[in-house]
N, CA, C and O atoms as CSV, one atom per row, in Angstrom:
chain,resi,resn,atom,element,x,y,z
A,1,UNK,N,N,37.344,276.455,227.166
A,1,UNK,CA,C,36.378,277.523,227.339
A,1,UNK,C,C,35.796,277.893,225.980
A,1,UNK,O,O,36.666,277.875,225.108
A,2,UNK,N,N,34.540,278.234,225.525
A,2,UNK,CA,C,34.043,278.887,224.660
A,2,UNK,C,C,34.040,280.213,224.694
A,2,UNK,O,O,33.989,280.975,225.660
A,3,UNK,N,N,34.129,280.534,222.933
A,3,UNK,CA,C,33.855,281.577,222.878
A,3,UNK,C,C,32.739,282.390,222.244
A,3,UNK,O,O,32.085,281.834,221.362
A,4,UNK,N,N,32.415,283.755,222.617
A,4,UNK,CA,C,31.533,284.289,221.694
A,4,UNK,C,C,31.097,283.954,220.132
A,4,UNK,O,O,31.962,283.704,219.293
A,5,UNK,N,N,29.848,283.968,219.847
A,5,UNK,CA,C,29.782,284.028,218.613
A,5,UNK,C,C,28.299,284.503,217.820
A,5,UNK,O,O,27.143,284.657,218.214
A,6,UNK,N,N,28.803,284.607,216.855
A,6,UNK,CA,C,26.997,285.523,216.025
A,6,UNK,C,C,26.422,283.892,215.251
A,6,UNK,O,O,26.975,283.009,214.596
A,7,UNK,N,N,25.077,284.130,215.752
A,7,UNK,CA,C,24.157,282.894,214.870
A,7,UNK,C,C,23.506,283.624,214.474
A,7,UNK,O,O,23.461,284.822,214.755
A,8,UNK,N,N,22.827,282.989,213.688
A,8,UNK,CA,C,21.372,283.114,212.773
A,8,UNK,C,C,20.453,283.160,213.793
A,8,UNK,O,O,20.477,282.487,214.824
A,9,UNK,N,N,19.200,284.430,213.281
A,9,UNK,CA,C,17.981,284.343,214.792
A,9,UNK,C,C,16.912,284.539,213.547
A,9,UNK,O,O,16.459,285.582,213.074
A,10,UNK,N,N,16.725,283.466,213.267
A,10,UNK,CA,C,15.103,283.727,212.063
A,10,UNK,C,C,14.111,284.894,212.456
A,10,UNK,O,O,13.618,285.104,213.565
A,11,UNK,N,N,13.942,285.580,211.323
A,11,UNK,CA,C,12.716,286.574,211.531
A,11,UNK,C,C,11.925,286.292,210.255
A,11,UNK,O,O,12.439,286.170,209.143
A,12,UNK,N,N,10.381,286.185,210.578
A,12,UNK,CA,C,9.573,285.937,209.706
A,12,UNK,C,C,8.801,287.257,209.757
A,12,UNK,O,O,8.185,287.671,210.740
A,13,UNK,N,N,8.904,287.811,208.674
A,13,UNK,CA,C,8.103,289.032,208.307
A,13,UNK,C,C,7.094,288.859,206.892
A,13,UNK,O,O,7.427,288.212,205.899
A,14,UNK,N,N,5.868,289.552,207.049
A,14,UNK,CA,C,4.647,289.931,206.738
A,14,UNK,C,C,3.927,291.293,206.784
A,14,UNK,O,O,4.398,292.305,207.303
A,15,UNK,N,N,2.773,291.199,206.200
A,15,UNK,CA,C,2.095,292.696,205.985
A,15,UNK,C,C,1.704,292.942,207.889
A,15,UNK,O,O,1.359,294.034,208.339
A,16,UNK,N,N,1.839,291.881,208.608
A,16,UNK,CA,C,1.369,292.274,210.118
A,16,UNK,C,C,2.736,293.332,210.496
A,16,UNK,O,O,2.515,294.272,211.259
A,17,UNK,N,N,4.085,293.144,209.954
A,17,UNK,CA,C,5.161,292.961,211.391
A,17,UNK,C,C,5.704,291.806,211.124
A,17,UNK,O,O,5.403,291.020,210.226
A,18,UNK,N,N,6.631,291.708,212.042
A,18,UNK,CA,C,7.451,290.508,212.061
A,18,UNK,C,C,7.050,289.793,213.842
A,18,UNK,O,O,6.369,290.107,214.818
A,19,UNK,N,N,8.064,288.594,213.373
A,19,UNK,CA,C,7.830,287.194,214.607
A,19,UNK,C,C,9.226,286.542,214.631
A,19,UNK,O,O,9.800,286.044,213.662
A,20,UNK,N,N,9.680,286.627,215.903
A,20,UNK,CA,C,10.964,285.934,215.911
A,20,UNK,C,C,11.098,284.986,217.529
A,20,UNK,O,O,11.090,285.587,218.603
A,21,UNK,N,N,11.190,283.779,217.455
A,21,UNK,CA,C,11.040,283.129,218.560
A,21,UNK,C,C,12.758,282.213,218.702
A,21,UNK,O,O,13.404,281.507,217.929
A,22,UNK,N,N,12.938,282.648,219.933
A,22,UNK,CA,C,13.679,282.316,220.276
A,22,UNK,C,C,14.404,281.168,221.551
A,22,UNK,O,O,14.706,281.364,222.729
A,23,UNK,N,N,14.464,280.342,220.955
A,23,UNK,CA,C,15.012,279.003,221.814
A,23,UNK,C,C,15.882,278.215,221.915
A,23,UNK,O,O,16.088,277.302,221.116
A,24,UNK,N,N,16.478,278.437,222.848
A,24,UNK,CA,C,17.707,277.700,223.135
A,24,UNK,C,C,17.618,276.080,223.179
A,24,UNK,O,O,18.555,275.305,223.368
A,25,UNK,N,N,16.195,275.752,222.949
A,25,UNK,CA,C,16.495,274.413,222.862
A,25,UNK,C,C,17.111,273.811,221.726
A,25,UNK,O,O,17.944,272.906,221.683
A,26,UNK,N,N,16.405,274.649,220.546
A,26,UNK,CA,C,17.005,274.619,219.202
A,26,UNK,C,C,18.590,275.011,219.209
A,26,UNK,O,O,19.130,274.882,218.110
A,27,UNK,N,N,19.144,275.318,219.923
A,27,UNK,CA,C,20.688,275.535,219.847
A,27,UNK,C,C,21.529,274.093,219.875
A,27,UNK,O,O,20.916,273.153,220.380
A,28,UNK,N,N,22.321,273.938,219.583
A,28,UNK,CA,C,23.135,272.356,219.417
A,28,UNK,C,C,24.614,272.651,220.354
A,28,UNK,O,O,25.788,272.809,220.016
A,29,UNK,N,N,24.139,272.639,221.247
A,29,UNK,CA,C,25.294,273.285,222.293
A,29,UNK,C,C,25.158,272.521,223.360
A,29,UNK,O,O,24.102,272.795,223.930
A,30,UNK,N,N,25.990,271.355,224.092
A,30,UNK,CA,C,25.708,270.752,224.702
A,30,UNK,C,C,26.210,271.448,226.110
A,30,UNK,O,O,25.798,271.043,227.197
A,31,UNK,N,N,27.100,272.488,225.980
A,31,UNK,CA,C,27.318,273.155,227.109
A,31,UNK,C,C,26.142,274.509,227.639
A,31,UNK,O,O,26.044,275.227,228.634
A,32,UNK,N,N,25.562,274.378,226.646
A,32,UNK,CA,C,24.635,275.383,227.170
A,32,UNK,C,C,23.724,275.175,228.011
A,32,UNK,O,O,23.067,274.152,227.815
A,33,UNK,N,N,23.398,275.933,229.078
A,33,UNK,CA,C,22.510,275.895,229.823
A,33,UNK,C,C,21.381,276.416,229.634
A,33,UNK,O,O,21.144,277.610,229.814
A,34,UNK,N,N,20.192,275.186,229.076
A,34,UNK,CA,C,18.842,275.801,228.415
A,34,UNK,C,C,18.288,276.001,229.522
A,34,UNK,O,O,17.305,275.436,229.042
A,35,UNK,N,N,17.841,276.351,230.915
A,35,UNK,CA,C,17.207,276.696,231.798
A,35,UNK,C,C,17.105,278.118,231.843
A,35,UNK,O,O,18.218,278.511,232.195
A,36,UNK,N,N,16.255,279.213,231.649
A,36,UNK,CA,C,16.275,280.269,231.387
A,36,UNK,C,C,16.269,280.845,232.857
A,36,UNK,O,O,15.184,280.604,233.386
A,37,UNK,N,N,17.149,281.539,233.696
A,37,UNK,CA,C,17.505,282.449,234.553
A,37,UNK,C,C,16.847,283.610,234.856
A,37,UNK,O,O,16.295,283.895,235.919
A,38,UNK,N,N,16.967,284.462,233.552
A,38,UNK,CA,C,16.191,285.595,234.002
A,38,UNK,C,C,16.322,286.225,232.536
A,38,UNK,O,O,17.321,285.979,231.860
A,39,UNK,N,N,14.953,287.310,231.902
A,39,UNK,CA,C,14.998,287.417,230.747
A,39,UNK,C,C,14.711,289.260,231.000
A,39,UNK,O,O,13.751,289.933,231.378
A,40,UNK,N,N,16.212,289.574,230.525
A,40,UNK,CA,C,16.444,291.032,230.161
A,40,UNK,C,C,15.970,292.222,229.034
A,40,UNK,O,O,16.718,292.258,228.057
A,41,UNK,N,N,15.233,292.862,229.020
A,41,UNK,CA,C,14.994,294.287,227.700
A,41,UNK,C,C,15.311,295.592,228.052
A,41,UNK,O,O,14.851,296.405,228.854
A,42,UNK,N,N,16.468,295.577,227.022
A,42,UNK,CA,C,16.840,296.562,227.111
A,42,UNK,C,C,16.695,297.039,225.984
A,42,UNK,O,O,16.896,296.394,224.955
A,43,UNK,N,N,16.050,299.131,226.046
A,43,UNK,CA,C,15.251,299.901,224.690
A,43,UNK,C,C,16.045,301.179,225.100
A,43,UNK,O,O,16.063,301.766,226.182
A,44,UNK,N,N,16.617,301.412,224.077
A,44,UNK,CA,C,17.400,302.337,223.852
A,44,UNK,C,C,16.837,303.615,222.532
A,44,UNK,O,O,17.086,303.487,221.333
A,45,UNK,N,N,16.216,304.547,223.022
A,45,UNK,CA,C,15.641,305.335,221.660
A,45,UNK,C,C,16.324,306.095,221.033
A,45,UNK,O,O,15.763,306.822,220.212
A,46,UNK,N,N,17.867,306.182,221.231
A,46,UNK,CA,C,18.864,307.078,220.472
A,46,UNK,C,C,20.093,306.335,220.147
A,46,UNK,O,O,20.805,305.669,220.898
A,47,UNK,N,N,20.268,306.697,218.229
A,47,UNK,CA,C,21.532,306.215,218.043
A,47,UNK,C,C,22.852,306.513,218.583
A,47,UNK,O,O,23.438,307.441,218.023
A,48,UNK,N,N,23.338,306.042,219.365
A,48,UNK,CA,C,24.761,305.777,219.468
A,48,UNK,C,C,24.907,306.022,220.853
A,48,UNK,O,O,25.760,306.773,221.325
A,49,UNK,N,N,23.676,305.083,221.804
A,49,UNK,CA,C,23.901,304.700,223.293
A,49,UNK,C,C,24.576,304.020,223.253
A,49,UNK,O,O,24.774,303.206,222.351
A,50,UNK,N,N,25.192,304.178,224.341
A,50,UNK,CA,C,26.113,302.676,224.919
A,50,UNK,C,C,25.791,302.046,226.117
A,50,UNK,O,O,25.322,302.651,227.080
A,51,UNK,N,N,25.985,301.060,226.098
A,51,UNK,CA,C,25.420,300.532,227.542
A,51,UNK,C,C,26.112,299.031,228.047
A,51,UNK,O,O,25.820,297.927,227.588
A,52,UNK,N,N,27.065,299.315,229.077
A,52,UNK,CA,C,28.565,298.131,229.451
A,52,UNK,C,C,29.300,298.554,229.687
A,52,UNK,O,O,29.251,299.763,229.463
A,53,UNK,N,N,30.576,298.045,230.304
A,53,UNK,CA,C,30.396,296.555,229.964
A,53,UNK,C,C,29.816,296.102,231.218
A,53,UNK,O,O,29.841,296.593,232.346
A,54,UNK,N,N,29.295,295.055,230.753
A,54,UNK,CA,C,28.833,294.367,232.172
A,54,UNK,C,C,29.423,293.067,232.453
A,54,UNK,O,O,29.775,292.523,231.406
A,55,UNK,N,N,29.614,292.500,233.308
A,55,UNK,CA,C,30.348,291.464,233.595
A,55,UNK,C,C,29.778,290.235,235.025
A,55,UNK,O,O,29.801,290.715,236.158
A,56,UNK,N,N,29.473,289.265,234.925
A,56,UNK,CA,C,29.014,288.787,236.358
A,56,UNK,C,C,30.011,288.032,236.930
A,56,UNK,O,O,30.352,287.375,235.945
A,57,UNK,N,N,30.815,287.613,237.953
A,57,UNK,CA,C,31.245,287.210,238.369
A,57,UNK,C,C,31.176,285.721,239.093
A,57,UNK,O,O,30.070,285.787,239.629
A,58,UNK,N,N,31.769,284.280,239.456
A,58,UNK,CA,C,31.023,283.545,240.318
A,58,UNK,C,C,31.045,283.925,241.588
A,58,UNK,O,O,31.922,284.670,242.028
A,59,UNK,N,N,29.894,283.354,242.436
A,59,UNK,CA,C,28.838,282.624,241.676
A,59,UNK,C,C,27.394,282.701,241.061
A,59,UNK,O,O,26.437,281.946,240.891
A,60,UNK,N,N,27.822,284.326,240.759
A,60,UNK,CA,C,26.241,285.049,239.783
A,60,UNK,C,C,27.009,284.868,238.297
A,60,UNK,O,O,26.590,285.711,237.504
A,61,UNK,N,N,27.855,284.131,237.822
A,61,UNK,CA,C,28.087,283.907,236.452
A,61,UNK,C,C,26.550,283.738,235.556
A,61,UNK,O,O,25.470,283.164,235.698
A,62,UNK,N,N,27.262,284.667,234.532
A,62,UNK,CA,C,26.108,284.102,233.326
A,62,UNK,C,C,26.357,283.958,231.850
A,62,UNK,O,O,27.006,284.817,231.252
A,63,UNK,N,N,25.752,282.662,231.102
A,63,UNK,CA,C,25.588,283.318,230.133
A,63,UNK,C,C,24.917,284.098,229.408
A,63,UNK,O,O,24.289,284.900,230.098
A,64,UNK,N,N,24.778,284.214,228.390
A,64,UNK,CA,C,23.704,285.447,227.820
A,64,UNK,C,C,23.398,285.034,226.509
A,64,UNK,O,O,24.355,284.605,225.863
A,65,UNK,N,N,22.129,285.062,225.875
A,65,UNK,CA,C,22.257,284.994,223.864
A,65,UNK,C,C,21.170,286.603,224.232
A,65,UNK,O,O,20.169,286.826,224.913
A,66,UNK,N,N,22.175,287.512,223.241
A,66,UNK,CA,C,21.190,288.865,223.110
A,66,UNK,C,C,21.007,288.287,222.102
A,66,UNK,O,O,21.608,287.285,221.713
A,67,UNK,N,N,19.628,289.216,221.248
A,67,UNK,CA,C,19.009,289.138,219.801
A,67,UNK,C,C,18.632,290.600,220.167
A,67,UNK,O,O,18.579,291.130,221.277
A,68,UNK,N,N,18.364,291.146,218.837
A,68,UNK,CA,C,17.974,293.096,218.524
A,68,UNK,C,C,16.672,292.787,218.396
A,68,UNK,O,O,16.561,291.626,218.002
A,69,UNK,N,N,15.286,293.508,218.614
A,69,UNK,CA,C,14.650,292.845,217.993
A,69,UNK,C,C,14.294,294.375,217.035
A,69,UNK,O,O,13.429,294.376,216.159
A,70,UNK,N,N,14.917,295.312,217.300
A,70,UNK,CA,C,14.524,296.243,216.314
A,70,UNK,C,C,15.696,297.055,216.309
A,70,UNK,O,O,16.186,297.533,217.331
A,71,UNK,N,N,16.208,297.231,214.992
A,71,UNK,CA,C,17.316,298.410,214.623
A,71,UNK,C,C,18.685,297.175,214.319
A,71,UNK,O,O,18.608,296.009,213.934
A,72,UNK,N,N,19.821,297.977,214.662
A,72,UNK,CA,C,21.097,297.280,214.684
A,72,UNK,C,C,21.453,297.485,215.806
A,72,UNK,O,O,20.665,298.030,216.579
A,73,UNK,N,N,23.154,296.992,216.364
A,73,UNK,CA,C,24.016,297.752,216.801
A,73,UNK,C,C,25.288,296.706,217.435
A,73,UNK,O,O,25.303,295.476,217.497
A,74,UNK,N,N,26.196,297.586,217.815
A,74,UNK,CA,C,27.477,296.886,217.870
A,74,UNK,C,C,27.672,296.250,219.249
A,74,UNK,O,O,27.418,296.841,220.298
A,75,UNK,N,N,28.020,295.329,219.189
A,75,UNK,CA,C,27.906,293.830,220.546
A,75,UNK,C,C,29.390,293.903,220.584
A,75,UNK,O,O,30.123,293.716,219.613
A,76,UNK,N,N,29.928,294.317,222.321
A,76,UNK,CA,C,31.778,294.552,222.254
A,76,UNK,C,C,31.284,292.914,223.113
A,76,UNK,O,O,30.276,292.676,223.779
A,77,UNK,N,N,31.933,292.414,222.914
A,77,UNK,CA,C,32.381,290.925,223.893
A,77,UNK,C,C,33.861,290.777,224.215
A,77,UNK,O,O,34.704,290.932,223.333
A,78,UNK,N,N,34.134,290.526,225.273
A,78,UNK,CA,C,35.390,290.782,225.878
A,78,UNK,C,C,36.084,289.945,227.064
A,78,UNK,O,O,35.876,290.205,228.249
A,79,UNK,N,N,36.992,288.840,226.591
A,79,UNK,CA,C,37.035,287.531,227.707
A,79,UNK,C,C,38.187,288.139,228.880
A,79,UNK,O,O,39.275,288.700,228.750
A,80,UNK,N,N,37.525,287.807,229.850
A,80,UNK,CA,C,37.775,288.364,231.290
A,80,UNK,C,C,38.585,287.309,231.938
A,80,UNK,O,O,39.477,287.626,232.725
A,81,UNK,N,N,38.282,285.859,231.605
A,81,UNK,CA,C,39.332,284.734,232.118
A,81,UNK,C,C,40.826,284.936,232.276
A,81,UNK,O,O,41.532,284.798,231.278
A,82,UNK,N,N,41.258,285.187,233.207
A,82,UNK,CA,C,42.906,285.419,233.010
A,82,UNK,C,C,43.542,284.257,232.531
A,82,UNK,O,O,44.565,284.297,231.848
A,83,UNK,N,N,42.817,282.956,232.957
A,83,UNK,CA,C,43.690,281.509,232.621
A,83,UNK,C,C,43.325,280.940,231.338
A,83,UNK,O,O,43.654,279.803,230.999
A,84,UNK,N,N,42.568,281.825,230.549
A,84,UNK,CA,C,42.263,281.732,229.389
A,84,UNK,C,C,42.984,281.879,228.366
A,84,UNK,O,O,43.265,283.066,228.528
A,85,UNK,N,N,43.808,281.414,226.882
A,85,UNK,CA,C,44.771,281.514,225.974
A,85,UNK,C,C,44.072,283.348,225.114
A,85,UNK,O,O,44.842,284.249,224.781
A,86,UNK,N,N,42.582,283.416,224.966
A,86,UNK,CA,C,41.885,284.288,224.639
A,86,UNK,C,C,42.014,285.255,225.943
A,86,UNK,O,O,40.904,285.777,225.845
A,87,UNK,N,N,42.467,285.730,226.849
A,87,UNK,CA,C,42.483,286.675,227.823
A,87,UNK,C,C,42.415,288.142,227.333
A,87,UNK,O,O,43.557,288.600,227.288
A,88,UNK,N,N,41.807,288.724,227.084
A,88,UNK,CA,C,41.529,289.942,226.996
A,88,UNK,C,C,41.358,290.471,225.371
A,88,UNK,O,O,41.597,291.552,224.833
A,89,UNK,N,N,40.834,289.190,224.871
A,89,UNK,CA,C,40.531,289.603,223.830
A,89,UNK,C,C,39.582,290.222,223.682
A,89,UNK,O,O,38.718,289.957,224.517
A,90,UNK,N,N,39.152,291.437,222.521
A,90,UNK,CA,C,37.710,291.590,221.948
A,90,UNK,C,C,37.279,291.227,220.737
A,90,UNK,O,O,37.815,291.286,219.630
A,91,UNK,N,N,35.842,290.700,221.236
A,91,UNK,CA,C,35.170,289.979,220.164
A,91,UNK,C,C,34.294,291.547,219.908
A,91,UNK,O,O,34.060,292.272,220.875
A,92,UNK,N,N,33.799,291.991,218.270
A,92,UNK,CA,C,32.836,293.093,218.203
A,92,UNK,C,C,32.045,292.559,216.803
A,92,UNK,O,O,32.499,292.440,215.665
A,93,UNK,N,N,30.741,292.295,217.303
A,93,UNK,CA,C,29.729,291.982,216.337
A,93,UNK,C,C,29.036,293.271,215.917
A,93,UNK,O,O,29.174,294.378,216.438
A,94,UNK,N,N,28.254,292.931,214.869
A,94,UNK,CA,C,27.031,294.238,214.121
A,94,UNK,C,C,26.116,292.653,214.255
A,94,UNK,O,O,26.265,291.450,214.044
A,95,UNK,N,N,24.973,293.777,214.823
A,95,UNK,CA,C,23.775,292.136,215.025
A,95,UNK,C,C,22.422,293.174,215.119
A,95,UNK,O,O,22.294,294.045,215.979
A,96,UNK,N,N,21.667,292.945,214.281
A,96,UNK,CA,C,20.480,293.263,213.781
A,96,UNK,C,C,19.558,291.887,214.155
A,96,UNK,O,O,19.924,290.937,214.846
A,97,UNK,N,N,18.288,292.070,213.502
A,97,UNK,CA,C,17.217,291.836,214.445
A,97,UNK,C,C,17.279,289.871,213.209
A,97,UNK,O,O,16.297,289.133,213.289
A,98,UNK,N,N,18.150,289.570,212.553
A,98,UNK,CA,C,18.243,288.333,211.634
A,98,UNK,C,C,19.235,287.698,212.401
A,98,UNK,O,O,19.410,286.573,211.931
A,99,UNK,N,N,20.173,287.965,213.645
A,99,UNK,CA,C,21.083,287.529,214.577
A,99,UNK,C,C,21.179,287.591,215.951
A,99,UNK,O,O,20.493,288.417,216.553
A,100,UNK,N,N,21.929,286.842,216.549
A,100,UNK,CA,C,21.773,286.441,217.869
A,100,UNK,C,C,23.424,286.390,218.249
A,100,UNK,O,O,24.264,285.603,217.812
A,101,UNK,N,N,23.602,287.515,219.223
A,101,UNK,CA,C,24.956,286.621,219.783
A,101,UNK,C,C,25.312,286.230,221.048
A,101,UNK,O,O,25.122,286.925,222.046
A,102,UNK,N,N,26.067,284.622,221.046
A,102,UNK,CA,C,26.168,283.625,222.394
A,102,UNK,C,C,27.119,284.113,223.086
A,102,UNK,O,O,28.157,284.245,222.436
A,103,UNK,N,N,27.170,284.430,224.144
A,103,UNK,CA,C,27.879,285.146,224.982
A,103,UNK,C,C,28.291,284.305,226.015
A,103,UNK,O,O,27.599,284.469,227.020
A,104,UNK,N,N,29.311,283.325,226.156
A,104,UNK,CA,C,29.190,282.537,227.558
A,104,UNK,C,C,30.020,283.068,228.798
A,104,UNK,O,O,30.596,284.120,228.522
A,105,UNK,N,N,30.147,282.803,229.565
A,105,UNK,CA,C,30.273,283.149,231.156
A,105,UNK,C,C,31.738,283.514,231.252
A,105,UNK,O,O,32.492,282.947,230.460
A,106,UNK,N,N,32.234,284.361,232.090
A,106,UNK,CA,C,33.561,284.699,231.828
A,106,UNK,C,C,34.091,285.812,230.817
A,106,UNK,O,O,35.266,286.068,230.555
A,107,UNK,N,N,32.675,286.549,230.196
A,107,UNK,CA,C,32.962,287.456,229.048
A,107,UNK,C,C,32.536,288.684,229.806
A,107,UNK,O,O,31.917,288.643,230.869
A,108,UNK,N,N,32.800,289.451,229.368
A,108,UNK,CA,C,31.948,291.299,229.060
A,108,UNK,C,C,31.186,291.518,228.371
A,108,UNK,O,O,31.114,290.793,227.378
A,109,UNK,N,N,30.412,292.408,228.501
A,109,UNK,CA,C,29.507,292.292,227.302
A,109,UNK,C,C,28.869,294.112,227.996
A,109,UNK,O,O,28.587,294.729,229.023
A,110,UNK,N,N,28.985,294.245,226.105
A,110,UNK,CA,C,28.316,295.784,225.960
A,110,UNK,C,C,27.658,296.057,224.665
A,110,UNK,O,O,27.685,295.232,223.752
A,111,UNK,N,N,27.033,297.270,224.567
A,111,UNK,CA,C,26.798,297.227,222.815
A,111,UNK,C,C,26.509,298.847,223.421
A,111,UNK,O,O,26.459,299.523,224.449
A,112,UNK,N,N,26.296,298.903,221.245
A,112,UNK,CA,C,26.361,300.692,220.836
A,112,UNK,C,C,25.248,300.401,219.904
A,112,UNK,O,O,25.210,299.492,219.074
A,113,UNK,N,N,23.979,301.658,220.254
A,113,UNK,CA,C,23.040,301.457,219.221
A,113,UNK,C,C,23.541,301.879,217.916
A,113,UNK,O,O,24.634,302.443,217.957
A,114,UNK,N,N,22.941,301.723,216.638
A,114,UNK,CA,C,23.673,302.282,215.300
A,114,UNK,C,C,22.416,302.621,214.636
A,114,UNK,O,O,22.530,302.828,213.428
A,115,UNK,N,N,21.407,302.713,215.064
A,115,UNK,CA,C,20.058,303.416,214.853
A,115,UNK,C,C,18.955,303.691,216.098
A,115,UNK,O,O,18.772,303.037,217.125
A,116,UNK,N,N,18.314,304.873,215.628
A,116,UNK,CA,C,17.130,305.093,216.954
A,116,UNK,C,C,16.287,304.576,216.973
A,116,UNK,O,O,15.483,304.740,217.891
């Protein structure tokens, strides 16, 4: 089973704003499933929402790659597999809008904003 983890999510910034594109094809993950499912935003305008855990079950399993695209905040990841050696571990990232974290199927997943 895999586990969670924080990548690199390029942001190119300029006098416009910034641009950050994101594709899983570019990921080197042969278990990943690049077919995109369904694409989630979630905007939170106050520091220190929380929002999770959420969890899908089969056969609505999912995985997930969040990216911030503005502010910070804290990513709880949390493996739910009982037959897993990792069983109930927590994974807790800080992931700003320069990171991405892979979340695969069988996890929890929540976060805490750390700015408005």
């Amino acid at each position: 089973m895999e586990t969670p983890e924080l990548r690199f999510q390029p942001v190119y910034k300029d006098e416009r704003g910034l641009f950050s594109a994101t594709s899983l094809w570019n990921v080197n993950d042969k278990l990943l499933d690049k077919r995109w499912m369904q694409v989630n935003t979630s905007v939170s305008d106050h520091k220190y929402t929380f929002r999770g855990m959420h969890l899908q079950l089969e056969p609505f399993a999912q995985t997930k790659y969040l990216n911030v695209i503005k502010g910070k905040i804290l990513d709880f990841v949390v493996n739910c597999n009982e037959y897993h050696k990792d069983y109930g571990k927590l994974y807790v990232f800080e992931v700003d809008a320069d990171h991405a974290v892979y979340i695969p199927k069988g996890y929890a997943h929540g976060l805490l904003t750390l700015e408005d």
